[in-house]
C-alpha positions, 0 to 999 in steps of 0.5 A, a space after each residue: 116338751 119332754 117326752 119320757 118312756 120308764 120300764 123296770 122288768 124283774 125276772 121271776 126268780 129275781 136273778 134278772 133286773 132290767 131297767 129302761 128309760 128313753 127321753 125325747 125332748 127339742 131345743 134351740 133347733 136340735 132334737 135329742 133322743 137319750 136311751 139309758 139301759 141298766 142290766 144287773 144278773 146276779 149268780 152264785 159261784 162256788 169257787 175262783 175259777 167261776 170268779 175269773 170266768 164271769 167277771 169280765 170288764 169292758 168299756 166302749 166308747 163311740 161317737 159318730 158325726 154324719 155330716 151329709 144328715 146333720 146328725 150325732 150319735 154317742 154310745 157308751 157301753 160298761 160291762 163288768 161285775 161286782 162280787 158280794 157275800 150274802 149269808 155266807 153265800 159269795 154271789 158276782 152282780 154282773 151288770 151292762 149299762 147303755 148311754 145312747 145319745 141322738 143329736 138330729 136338726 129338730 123336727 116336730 117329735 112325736 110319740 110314735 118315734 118313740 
């Protein structure tokens, strides 16, 4: 059985978007939670300088294995910007998304842990 939570949040002037998923599901022993995040800010910028301050790119990736609790951790982290040009107006879509994977011995999941 999965288990899945859905959140979609717009900011009140819509600048701000934030989506949000987390899944729960066990299989063949080993329980795995999946937390997904999709962060999207949109600005107007007037000229480059703007530009070069709020496009900055990053990626991380980390993976952590505890042998002592049998668990496996995964997190991927982007950031980063588009640019766009709507009615003569330019705009950057700064966006951050989040991958956490959680690998654990399976336990019963219920819907408190999520």
């Amino acid at each position: 059985m999965r288990d899945l939570v859905f959140k979609n949040l717009t900011s009140k002037n819509k600048s701000r978007k934030i989506l949000f998923e987390k899944e729960a599901f066990s299989e063949d022993g080993i329980a795995t939670n999946i937390q997904k995040h999709l962060i999207y800010f949109m600005h107007e910028f007037k000229d480059s300088a703007d530009l070069a301050k709020k496009n900055n790119y990053q990626l991380f990736i980390v993976k952590r294995k505890d042998t002592i609790h049998k668990t496996e951790t995964f997190f991927v982290k982007m950031k980063g910007g588009i640019i766009t040009k709507v009615d003569n107006k330019m705009y950057i879509v700064n966006f951050l998304h989040s991958l956490t994977i959680k690998l654990s011995p399976s336990q019963k999941i219920s819907k408190a842990t999520i």
